[in-house]
C-alpha positions as CSV (number, residue, x, y, z in Angstrom):
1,X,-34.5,-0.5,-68.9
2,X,-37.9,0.0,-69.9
3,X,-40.5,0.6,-67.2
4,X,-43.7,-1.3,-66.8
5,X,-46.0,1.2,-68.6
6,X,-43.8,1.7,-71.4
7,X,-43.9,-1.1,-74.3
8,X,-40.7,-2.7,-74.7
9,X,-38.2,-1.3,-77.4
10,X,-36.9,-3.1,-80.4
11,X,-33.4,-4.3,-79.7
12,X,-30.7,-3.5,-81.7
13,X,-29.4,-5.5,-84.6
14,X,-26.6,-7.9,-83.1
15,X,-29.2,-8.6,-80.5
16,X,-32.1,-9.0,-83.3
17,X,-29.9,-11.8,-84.8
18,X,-29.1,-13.4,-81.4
19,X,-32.3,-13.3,-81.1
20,X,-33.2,-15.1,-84.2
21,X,-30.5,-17.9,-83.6
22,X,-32.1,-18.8,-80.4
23,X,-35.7,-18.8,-81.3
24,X,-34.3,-21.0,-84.6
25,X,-32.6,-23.5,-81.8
26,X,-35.6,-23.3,-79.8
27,X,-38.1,-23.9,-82.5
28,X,-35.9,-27.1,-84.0
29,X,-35.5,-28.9,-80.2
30,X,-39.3,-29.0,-80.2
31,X,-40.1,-30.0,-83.4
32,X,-38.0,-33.4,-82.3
33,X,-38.7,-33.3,-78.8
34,X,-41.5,-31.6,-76.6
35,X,-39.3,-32.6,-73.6
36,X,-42.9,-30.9,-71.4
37,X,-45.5,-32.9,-70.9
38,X,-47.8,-29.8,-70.7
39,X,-46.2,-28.3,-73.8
40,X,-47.2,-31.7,-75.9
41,X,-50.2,-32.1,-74.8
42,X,-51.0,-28.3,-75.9
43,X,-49.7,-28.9,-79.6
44,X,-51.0,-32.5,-79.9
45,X,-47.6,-33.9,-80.1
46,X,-47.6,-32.5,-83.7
47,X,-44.1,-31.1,-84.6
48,X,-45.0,-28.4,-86.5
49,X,-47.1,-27.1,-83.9
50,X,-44.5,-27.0,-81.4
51,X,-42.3,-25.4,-83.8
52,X,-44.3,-22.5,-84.2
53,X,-45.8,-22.5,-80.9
54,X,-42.4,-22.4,-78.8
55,X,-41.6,-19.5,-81.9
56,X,-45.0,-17.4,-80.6
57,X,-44.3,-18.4,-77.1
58,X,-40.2,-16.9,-77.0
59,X,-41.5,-13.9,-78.9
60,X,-44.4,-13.3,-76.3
61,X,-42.2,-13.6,-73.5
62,X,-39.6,-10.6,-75.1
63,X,-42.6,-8.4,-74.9
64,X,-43.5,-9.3,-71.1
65,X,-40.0,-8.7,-70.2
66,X,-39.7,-5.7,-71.9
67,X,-43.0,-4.3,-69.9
68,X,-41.2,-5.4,-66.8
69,X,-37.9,-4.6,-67.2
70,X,-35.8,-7.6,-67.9
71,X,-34.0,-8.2,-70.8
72,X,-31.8,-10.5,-72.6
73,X,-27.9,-9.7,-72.8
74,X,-25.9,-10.7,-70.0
75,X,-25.3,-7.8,-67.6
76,X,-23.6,-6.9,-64.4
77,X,-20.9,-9.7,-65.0
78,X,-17.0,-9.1,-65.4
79,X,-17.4,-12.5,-67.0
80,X,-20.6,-13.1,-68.7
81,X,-19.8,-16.6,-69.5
82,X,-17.9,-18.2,-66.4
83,X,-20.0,-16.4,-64.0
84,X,-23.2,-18.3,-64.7
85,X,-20.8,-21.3,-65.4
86,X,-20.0,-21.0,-62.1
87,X,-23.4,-20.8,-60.7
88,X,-24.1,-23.8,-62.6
89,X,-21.4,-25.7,-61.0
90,X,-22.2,-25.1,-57.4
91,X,-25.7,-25.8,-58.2
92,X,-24.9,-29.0,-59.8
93,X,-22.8,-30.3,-57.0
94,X,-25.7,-29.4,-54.7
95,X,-28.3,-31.3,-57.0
96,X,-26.0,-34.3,-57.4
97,X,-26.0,-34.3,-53.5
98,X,-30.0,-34.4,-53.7
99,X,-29.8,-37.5,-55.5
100,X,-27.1,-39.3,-53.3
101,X,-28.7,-38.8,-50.0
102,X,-32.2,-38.8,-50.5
103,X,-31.9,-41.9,-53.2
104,X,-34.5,-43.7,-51.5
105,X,-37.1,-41.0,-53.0
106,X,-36.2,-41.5,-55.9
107,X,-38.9,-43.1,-58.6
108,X,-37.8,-46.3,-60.6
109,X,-38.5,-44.1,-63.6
110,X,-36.0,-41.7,-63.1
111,X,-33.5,-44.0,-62.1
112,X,-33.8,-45.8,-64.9
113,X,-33.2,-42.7,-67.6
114,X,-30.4,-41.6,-65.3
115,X,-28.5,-45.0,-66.2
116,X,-28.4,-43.9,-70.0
117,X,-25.4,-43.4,-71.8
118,X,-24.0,-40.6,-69.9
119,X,-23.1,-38.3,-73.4
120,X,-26.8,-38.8,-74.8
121,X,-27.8,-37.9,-71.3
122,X,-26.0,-34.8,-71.3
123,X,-27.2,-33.5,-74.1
124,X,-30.6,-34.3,-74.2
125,X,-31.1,-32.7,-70.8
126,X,-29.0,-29.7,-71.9
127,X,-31.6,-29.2,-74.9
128,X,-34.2,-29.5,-72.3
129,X,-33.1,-26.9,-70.4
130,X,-32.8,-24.9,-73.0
131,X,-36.1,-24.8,-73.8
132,X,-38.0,-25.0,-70.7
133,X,-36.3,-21.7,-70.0
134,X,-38.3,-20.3,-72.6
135,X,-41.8,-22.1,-71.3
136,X,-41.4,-21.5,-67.8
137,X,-39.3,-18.3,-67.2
138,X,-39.1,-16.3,-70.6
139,X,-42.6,-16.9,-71.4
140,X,-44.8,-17.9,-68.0
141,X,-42.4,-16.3,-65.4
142,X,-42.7,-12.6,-67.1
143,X,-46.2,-13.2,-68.0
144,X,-47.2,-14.1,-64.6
145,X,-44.6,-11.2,-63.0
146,X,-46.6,-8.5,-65.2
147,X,-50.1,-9.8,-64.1
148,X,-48.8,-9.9,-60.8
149,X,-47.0,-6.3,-61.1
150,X,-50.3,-4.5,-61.9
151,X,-51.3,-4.3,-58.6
152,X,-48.1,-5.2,-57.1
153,X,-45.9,-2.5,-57.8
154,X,-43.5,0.5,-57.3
155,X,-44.3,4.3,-57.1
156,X,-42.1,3.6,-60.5
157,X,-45.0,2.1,-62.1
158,X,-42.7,-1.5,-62.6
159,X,-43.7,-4.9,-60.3
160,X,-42.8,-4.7,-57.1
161,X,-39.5,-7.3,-55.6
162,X,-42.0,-9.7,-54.1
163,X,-44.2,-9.8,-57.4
164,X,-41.1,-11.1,-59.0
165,X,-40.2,-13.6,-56.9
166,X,-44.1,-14.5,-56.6
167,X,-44.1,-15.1,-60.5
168,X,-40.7,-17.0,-60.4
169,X,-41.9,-19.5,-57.5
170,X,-45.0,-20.1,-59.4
171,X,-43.9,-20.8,-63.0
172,X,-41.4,-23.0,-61.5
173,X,-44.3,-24.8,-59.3
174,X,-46.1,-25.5,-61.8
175,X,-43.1,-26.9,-64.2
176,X,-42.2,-29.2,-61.6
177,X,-45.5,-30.5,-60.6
178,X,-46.5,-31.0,-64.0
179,X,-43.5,-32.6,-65.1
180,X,-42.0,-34.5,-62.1
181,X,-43.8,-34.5,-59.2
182,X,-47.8,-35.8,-60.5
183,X,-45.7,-38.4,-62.1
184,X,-44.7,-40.8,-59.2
185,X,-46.3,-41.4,-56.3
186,X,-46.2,-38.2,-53.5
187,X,-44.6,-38.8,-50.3
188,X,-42.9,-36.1,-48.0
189,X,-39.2,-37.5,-48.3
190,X,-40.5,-37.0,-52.7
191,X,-42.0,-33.4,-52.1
192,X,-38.8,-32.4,-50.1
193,X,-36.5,-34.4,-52.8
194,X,-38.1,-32.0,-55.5
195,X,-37.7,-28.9,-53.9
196,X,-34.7,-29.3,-53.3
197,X,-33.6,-30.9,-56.6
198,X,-35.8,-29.0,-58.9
199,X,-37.6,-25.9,-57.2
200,X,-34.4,-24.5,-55.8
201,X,-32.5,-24.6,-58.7
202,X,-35.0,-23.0,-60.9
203,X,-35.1,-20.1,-58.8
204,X,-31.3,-19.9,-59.4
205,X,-31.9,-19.6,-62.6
206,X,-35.1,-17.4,-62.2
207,X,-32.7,-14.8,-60.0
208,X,-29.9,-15.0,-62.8
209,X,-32.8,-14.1,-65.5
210,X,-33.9,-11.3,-63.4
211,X,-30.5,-9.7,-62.2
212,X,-28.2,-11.0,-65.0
213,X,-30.1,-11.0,-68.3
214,X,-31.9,-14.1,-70.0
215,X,-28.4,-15.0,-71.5
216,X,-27.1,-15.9,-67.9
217,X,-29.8,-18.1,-66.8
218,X,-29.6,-20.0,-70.2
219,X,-25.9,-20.6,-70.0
220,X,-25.9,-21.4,-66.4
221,X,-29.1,-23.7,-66.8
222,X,-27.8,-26.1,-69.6
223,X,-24.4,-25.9,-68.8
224,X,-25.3,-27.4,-64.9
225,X,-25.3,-31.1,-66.7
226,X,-22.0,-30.6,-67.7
227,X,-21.5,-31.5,-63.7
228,X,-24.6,-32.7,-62.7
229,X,-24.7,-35.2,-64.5
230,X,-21.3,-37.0,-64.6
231,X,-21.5,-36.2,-60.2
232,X,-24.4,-38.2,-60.8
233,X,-23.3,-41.1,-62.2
234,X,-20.6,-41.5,-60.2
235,X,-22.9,-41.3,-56.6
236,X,-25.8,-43.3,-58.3
């Protein structure tokens, strides 16, 4: 893997055309959906903008995680597809458990899209996922770990282990409070709901990013609602 102070290296073709599928998939859920408040209010809920910009965004985030060493293929698996699968499903149980026993926290808002059709749920939530990974780990997470990493670092040269989990913890902050938690009224039992149903899990997926390869934390992160949300339905 590259070091910090060496720019990231073109990957090879397979890769270039993965690659090119996912920023294609990336660029056509936004142009239908921001799904991120912060991300629409940014493009001015044009769809062309968020086309592009989700485009720039996915490409600018490669380049961070080259400079800190992270890259994109799943690695370090035996299974590169159950493994994360698996993740997902112990992490969805323990979100789905979230819900059941800290219901009274939860806003009349969210309840009420949680009682959608449960296929249109799925996916829609699945295409979010796959896209905030790009906003708030691909893109902010490695930008923030790099800023962090050049004065918290290794003899190496690369970011140090607490400027990455420093740069995880605050991308995810900030996706949570902008997205869930500034929109319903804050109460302890509500800060504690969202850590535990939204922070925690992001830094699941943060730590499969960082260990695994970008591929694991997308698979694990949009496959989750394939158990989430049927657990859900069935304990709401």
């Amino acid at each position: 893997m590259p070091s910090a102070s060496v720019p990231a290296q073109f990957p090879s073709l397979p890769l270039n055309r993965k690659l090119a599928a996912g920023v294609a998939i990336a660029a056509a859920i936004a142009w239908f959906n921001p799904f991120d408040l912060a991300f629409d209010a940014a493009t001015f809920g044009v769809p062309v903008l968020r086309a592009l910009s989700i485009m720039v965004l996915a490409l600018a985030g490669l380049v961070f995680a080259g400079q800190i060493g992270l890259g994109v293929e799943p690695r370090d698996f035996k299974r590169p597809i159950l493994a994360p699968i698996a993740y997902a499903a112990i992490t969805g149980v323990g979100c789905a458990l979230a819900d059941w026993f800290m219901r009274p926290a939860l806003h009349g808002n969210y309840l009420q899209t949680m009682s959608a059709p449960l296929a249109l749920r799925m996916t829609a939530f699945m295409l979010r996922a796959f896209n905030e990974n790009i906003l708030y780990r691909l893109f902010l997470g490695s930008l923030l770990i790099w800023l962090i990493g050049l004065v918290w670092k290794r003899p190496d040269g690369r970011p140090a282990t607490g400027a990455f989990l420093a740069g995880f913890a605050l991308s995810q902050a900030l996706n949570v409070w902008i997205n869930v938690t500034s929109q319903a009224p804050i109460t302890p039992i509500g800060l504690l709901h969202d850590t535990l149903r939204y922070f925690a899990p992001g830094m699941v997926w943060s730590w499969l990013y960082w260990r695994h390869g970008f591929q694991s934390n997308e698979i694990a992160s949009t496959s989750v609602h394939l158990f989430f949300q049927p657990l859900l339905t069935l304990g709401l």
